[in-house]
VOMIBA-359707 format. One line per field, with one value per atom (N, C-alpha, C): residue number from 1; residue in three letters; atom name; z, y, x. Coordinates in pm, whole numbers. Layout:
nr c(NUM  ...) .
rest c(ALA  ...) .
atom c(CA  ...) .
c3 c(Z  ...) .
c2 c(Y  ...) .
c1 c(X  ...) .
This chain:
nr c(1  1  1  2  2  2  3  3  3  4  4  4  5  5  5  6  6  6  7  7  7  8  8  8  9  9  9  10  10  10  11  11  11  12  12  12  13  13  13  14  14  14  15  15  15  16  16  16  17  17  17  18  18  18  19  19  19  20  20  20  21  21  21  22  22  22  23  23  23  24  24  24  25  25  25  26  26  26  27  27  27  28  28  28  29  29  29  30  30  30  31  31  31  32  32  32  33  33  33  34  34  34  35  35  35  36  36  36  37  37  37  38  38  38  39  39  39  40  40  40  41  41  41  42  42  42  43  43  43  44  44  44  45  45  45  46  46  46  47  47  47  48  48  48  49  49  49  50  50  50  51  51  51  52  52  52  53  53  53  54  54  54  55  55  55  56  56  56  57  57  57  58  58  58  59  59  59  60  60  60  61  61  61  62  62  62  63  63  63  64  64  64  65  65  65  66  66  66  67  67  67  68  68  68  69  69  69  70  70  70  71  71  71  72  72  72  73  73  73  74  74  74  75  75  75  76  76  76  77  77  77  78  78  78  79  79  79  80  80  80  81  81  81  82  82  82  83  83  83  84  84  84  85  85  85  86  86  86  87  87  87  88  88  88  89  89  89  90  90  90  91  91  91  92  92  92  93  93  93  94  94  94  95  95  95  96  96  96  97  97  97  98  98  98  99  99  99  100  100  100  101  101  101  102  102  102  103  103  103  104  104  104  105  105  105  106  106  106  107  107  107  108  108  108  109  109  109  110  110  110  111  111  111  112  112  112  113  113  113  114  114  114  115  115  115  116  116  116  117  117  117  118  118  118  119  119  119  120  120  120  121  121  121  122  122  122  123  123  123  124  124  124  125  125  125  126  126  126  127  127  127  128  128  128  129  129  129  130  130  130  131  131  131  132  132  132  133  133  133  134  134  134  135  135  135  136  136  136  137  137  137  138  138  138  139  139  139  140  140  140  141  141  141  142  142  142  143  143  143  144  144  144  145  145  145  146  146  146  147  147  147  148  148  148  149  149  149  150  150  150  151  151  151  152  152  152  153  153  153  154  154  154  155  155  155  156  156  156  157  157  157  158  158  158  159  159  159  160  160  160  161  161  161  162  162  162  163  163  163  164  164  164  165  165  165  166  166  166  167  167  167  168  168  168  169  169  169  170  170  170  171  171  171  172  172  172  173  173  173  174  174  174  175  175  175  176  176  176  177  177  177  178  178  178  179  179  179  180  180  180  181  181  181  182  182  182  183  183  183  184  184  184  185  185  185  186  186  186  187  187  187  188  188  188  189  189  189  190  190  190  191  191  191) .
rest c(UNK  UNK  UNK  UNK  UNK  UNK  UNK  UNK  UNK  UNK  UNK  UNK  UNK  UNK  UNK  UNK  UNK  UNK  UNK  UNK  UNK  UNK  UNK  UNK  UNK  UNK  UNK  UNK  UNK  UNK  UNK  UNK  UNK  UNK  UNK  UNK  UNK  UNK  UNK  UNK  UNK  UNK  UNK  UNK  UNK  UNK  UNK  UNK  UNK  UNK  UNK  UNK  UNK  UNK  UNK  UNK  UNK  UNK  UNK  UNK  UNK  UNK  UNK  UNK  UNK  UNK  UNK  UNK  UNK  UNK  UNK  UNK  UNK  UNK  UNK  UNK  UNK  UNK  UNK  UNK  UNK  UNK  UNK  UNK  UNK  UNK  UNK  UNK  UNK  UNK  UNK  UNK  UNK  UNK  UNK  UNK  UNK  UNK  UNK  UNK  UNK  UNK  UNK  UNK  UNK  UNK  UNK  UNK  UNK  UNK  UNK  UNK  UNK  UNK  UNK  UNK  UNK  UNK  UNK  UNK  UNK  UNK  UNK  UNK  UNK  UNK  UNK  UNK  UNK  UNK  UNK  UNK  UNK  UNK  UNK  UNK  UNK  UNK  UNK  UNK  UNK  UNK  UNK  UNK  UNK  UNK  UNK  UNK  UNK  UNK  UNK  UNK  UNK  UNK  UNK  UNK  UNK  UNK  UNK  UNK  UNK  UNK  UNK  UNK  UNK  UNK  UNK  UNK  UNK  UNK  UNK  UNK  UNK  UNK  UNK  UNK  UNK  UNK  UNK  UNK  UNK  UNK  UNK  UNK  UNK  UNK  UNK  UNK  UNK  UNK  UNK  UNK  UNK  UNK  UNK  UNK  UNK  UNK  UNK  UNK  UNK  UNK  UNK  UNK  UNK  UNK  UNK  UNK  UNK  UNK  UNK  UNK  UNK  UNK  UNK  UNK  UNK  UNK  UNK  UNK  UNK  UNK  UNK  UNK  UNK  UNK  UNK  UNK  UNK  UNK  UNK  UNK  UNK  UNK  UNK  UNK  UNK  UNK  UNK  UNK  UNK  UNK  UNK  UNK  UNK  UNK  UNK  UNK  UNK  UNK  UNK  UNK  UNK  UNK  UNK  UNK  UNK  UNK  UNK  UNK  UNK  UNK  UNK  UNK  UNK  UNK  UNK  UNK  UNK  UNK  UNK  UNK  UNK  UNK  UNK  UNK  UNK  UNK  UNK  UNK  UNK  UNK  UNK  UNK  UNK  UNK  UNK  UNK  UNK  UNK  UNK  UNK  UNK  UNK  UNK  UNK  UNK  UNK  UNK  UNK  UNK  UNK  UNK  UNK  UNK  UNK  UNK  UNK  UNK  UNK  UNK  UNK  UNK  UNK  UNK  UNK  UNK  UNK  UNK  UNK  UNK  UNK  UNK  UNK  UNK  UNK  UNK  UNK  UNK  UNK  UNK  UNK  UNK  UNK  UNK  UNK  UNK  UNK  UNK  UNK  UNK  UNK  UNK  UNK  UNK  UNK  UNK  UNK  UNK  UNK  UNK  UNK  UNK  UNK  UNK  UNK  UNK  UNK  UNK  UNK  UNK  UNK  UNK  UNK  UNK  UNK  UNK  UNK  UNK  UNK  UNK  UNK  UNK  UNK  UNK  UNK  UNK  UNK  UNK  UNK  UNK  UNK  UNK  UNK  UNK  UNK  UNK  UNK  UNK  UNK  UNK  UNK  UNK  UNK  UNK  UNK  UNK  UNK  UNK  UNK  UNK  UNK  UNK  UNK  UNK  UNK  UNK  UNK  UNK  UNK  UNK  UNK  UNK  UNK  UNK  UNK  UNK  UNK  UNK  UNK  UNK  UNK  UNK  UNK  UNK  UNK  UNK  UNK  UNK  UNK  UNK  UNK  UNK  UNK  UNK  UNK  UNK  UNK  UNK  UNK  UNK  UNK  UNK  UNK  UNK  UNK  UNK  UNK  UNK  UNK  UNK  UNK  UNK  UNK  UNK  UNK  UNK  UNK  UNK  UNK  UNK  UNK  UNK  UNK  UNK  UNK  UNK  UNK  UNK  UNK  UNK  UNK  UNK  UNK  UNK  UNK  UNK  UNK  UNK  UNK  UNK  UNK  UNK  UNK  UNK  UNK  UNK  UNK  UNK  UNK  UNK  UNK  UNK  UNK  UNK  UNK  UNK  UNK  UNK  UNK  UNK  UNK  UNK  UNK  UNK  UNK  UNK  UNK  UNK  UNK  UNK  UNK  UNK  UNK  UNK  UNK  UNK  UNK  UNK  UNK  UNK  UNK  UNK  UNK  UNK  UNK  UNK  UNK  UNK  UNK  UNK  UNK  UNK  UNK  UNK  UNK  UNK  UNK  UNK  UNK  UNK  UNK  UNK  UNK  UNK  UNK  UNK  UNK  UNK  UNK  UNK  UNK  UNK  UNK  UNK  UNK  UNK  UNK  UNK  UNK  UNK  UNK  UNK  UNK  UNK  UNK  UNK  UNK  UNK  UNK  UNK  UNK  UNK) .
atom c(N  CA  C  N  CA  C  N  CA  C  N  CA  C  N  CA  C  N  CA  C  N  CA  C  N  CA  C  N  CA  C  N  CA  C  N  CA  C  N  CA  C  N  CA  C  N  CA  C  N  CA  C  N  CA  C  N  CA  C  N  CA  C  N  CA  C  N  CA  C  N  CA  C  N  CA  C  N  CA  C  N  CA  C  N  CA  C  N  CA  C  N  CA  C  N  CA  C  N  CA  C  N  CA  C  N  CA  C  N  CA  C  N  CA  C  N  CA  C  N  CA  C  N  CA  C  N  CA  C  N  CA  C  N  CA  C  N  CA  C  N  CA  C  N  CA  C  N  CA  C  N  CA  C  N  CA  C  N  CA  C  N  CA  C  N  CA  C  N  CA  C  N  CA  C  N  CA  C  N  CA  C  N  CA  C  N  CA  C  N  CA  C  N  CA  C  N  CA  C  N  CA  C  N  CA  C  N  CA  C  N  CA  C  N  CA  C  N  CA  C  N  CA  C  N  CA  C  N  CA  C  N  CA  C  N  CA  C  N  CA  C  N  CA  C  N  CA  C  N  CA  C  N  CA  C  N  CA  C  N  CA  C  N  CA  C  N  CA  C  N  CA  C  N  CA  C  N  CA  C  N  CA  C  N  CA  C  N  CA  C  N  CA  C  N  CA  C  N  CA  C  N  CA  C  N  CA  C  N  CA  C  N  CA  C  N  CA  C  N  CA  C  N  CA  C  N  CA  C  N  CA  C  N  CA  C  N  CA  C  N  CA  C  N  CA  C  N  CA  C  N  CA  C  N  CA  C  N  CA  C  N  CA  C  N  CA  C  N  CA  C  N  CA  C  N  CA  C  N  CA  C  N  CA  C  N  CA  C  N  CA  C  N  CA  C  N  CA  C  N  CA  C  N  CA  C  N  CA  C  N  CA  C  N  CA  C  N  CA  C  N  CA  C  N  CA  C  N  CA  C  N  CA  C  N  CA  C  N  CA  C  N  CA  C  N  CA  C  N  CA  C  N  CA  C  N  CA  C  N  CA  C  N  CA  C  N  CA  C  N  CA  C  N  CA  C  N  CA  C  N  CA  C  N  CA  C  N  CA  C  N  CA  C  N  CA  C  N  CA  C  N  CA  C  N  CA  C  N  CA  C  N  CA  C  N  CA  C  N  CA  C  N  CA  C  N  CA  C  N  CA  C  N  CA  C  N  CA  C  N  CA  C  N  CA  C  N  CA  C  N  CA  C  N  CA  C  N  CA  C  N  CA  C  N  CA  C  N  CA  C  N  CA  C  N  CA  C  N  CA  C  N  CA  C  N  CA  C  N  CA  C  N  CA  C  N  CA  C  N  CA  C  N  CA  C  N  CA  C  N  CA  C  N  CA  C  N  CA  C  N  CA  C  N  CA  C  N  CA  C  N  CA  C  N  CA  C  N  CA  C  N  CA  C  N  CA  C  N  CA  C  N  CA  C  N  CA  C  N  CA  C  N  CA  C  N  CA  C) .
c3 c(2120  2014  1915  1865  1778  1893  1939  1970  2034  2085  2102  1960  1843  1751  1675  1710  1622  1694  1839  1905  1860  1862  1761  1705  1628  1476  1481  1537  1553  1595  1699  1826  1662  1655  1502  1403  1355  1288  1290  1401  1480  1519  1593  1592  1438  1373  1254  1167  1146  1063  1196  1322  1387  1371  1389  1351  1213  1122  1000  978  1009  996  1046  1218  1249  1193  1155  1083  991  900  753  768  844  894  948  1031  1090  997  935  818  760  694  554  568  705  743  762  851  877  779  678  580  439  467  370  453  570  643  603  657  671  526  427  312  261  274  230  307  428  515  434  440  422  294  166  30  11  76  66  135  281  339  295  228  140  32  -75  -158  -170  -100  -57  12  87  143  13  -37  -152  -244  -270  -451  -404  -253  -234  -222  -116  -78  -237  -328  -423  -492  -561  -591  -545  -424  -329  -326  -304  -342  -503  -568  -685  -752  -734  -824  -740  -619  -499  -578  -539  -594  -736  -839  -956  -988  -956  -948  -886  -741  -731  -739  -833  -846  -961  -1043  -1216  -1190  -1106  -1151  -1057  -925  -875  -986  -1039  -1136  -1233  -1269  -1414  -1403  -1259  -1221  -1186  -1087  -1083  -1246  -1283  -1403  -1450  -1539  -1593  -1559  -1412  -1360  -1357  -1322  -1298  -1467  -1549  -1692  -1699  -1697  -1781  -1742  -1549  -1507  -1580  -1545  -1547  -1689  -1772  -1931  -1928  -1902  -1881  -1807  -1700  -1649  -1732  -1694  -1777  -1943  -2005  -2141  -2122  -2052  -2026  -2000  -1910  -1809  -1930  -1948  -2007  -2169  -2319  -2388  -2308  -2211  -2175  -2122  -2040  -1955  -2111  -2172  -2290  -2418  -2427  -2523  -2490  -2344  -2320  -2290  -2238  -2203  -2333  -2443  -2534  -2632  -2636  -2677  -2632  -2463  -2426  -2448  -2380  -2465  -2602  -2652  -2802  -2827  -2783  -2853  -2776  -2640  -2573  -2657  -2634  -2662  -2831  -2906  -3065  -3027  -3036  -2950  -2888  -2807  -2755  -2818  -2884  -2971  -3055  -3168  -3295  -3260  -3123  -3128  -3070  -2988  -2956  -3022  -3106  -3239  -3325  -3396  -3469  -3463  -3334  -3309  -3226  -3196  -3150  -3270  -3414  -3509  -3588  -3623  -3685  -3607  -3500  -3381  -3408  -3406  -3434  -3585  -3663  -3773  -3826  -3812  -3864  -3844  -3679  -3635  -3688  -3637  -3683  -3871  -3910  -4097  -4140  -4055  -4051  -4024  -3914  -3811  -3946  -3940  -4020  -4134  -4206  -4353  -4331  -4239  -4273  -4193  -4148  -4116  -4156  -4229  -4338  -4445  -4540  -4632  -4618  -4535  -4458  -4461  -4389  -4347  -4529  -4587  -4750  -4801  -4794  -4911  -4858  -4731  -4683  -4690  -4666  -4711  -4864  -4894  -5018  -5106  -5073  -5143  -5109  -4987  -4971  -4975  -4972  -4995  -5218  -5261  -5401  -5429  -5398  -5435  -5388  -5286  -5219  -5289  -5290  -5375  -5516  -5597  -5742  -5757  -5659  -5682  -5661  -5550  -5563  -5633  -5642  -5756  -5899  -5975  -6065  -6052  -5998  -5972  -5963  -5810  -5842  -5999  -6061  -6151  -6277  -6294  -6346  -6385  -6284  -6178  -6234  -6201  -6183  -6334  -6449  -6520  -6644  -6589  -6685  -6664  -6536  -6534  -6508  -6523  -6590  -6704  -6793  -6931  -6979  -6954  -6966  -6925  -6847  -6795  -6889  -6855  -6925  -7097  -7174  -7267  -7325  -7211  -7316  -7278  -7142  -7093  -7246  -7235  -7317  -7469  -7501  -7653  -7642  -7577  -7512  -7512  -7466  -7412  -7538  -7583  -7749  -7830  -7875  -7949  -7939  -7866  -7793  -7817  -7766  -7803  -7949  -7970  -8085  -8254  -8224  -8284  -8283  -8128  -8116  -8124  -8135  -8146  -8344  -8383  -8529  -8605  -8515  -8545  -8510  -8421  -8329  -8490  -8459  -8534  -8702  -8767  -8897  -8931  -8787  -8836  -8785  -8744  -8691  -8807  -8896  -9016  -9127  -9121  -9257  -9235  -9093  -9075  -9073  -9053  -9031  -9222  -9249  -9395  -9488  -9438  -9547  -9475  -9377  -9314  -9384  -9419  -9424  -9556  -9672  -9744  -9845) .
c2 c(-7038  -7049  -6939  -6909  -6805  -6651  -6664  -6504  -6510  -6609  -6597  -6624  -6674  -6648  -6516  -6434  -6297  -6219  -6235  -6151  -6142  -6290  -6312  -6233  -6261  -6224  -6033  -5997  -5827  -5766  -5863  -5803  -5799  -5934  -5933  -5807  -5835  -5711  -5570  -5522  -5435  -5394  -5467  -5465  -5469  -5531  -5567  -5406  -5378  -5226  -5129  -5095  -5008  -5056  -5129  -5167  -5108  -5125  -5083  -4992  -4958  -4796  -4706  -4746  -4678  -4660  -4792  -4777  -4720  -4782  -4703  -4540  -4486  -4387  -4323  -4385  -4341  -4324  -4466  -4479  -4369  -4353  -4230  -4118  -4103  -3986  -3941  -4024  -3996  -3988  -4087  -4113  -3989  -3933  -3791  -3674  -3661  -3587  -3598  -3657  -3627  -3682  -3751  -3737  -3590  -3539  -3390  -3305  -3312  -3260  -3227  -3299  -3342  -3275  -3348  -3299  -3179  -3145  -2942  -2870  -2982  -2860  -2851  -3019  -2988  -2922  -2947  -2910  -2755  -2681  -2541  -2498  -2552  -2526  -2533  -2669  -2653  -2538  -2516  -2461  -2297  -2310  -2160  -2107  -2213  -2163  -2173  -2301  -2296  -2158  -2134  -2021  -1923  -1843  -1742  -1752  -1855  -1816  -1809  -1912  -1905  -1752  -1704  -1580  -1501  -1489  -1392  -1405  -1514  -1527  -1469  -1534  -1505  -1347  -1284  -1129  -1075  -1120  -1022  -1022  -1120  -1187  -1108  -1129  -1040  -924  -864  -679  -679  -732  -672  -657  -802  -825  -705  -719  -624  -459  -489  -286  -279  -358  -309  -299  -412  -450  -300  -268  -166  -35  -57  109  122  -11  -5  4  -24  -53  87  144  300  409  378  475  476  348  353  395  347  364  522  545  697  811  752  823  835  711  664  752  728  725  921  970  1120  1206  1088  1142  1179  1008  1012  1125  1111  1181  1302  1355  1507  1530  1504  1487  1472  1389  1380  1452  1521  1638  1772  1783  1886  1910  1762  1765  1806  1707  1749  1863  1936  2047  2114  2151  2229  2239  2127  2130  2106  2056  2086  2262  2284  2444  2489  2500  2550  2545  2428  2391  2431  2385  2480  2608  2676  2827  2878  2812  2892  2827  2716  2701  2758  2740  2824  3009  3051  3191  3206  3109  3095  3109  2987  2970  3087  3095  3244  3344  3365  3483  3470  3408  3363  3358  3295  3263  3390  3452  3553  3641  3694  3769  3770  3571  3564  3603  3567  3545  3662  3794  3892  3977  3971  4037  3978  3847  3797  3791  3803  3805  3953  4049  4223  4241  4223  4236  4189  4020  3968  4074  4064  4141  4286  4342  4504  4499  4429  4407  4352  4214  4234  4250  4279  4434  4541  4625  4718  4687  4553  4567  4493  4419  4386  4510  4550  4702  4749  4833  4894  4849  4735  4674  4681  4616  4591  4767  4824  4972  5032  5019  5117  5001  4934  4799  4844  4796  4783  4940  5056  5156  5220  5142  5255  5210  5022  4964  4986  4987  5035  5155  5300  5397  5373  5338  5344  5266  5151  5080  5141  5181  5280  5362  5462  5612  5550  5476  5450  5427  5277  5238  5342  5457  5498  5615  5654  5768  5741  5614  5567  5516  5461  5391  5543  5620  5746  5839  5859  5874  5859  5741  5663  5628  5626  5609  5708  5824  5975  6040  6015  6079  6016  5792  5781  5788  5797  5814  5969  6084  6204  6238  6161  6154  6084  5974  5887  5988  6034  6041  6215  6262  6436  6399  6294  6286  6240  6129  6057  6206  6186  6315  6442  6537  6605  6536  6445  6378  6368  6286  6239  6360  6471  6581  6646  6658  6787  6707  6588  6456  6515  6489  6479  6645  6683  6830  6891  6877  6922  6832  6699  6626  6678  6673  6762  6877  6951  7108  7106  6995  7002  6952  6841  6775  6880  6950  7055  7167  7198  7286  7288  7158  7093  7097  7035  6997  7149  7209  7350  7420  7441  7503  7416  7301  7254  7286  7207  7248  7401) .
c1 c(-20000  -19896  -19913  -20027  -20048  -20042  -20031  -20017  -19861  -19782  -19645  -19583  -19675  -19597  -19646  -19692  -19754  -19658  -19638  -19577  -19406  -19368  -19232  -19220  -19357  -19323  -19353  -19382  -19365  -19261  -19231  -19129  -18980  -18942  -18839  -18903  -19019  -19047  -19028  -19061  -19038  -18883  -18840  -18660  -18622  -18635  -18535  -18593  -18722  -18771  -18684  -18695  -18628  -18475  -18419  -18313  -18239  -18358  -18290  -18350  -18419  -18434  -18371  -18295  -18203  -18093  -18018  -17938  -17904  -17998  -17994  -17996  -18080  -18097  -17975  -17931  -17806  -17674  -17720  -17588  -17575  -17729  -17707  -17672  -17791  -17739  -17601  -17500  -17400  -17322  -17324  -17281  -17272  -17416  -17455  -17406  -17388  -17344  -17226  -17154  -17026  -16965  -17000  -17004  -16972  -17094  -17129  -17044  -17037  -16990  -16833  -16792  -16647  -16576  -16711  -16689  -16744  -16807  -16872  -16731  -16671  -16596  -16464  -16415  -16292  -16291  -16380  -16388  -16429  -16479  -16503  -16366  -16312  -16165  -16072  -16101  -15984  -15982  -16072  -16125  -16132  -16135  -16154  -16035  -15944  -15814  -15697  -15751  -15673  -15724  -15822  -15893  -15805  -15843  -15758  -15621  -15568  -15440  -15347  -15432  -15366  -15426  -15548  -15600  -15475  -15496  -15421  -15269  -15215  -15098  -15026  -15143  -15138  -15134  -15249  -15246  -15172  -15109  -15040  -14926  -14833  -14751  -14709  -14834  -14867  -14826  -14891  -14976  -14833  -14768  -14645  -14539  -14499  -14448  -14471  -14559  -14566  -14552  -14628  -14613  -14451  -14397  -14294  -14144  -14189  -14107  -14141  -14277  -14293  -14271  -14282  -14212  -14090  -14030  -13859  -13834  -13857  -13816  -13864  -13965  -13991  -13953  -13923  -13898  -13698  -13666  -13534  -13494  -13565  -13516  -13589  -13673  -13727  -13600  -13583  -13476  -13302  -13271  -13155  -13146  -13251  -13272  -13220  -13336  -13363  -13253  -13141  -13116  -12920  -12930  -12816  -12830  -12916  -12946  -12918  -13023  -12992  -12887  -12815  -12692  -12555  -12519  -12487  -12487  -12634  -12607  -12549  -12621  -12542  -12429  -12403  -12211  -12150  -12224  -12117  -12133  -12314  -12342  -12223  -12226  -12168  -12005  -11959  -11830  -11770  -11815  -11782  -11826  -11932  -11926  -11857  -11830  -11699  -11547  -11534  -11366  -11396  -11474  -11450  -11422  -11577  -11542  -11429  -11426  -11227  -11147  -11131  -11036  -10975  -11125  -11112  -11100  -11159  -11122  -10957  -10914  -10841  -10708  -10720  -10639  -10664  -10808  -10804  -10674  -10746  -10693  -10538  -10481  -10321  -10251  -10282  -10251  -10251  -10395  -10367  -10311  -10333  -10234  -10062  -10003  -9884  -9866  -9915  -9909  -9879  -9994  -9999  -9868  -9844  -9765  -9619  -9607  -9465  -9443  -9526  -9489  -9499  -9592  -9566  -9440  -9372  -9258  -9149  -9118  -9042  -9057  -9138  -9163  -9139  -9175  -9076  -8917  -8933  -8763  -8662  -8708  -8652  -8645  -8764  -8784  -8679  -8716  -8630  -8492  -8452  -8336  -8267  -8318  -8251  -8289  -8385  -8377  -8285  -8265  -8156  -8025  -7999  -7876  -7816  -7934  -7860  -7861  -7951  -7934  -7812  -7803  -7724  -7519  -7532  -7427  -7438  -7512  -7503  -7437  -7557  -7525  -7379  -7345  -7213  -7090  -7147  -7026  -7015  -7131  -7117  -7087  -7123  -7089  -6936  -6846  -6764  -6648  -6688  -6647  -6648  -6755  -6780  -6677  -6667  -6627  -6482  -6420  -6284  -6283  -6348  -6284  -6271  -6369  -6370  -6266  -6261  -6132  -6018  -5999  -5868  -5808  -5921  -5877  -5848  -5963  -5964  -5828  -5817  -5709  -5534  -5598  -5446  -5431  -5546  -5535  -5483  -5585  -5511  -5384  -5356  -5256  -5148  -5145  -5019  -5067  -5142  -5164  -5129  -5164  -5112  -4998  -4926  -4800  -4665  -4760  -4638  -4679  -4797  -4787  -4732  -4720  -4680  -4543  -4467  -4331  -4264  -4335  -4296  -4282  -4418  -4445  -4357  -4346  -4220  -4077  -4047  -3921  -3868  -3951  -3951  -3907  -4042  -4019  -3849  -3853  -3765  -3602  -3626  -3497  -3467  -3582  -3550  -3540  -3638  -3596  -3460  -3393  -3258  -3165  -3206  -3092  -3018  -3247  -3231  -3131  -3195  -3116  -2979  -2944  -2826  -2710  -2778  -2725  -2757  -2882  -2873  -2735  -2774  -2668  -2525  -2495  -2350  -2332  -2384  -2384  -2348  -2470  -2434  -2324  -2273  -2185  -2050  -2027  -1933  -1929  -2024  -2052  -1976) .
């Protein structure tokens, strides 16, 4: 009895410590294994792949973002800015000092060109042609106006003036003279 019960009692002992030692053993292990396993390989998967892609993402999302933004923005406002200002001043440097430039020489000189010439031209022609007119119009008509009136009034004043006072005068005399001596003579003859 005592040695089928020692033997019991080992053989249970024995099974139940291998038993649970396997187990436990097995458990933990498996359990820390793949525990670990699991949480080292998710968590290294996660944190790496979140990691990697969000830095990955992030940067190159950024620096694309930002390089391109900043090149397209500096180049374009660089260009644009450069392009239009230079393009723009000189358009209108150039034409504005063009179109002034030939304008104003343009005009200048068409203007004073017309100007000079057509108020020279006008102004000795007709200068010229009123002096000449009227000189020779005033003078031809006052001379002859003058001269007839003068001509004519002088001698018609004259003429009938020493006419009538020559013919009176004469008459008149040789009327009273004829008559006188004709009455003295009649008179003393009769007498």
């Amino acid at each position: 009895c005592a040695c089928s019960c020692v033997c019991w009692f080992f053989c249970l002992f024995v099974c139940l410590f291998v038993c649970l030692f396997v187990c436990l053993f097995v458990c933990l292990f498996v359990c820390l294994f793949v525990c670990l396993f699991v949480c080292l390989f998710v968590c290294l998967f996660v944190c790496l792949f979140v990691c990697l892609f969000v830095c990955l993402f992030v940067c190159l999302f950024v620096c694309l973002f930002v390089c391109l933004f900043v090149c397209l923005f500096v180049c374009l406002f660089v260009c644009l800015f450069v392009c239009l200002f230079v393009c723009l001043f000189v358009c209108l440097f150039v034409c504005l000092f063009v179109c002034l430039f030939v304008c104003l020489f343009v005009c200048l000189f068409v203007c004073l060109f017309v100007c000079l010439f057509v108020c020279l031209f006008v102004c000795l022609f007709v200068c010229l042609f009123v002096c000449l007119f009227v000189c020779l119009f005033v003078c031809l008509f006052v001379c002859l106006f003058v001269c007839l009136f003068v001509c004519l009034f002088v001698c018609l004043f004259v003429c009938l003036f020493v006419c009538l006072f020559v013919c009176l005068f004469v008459c008149l005399f040789v009327c009273l003279f004829v008559c006188l001596f004709v009455c003295l003579f009649v008179c003393l003859f009769v007498c």
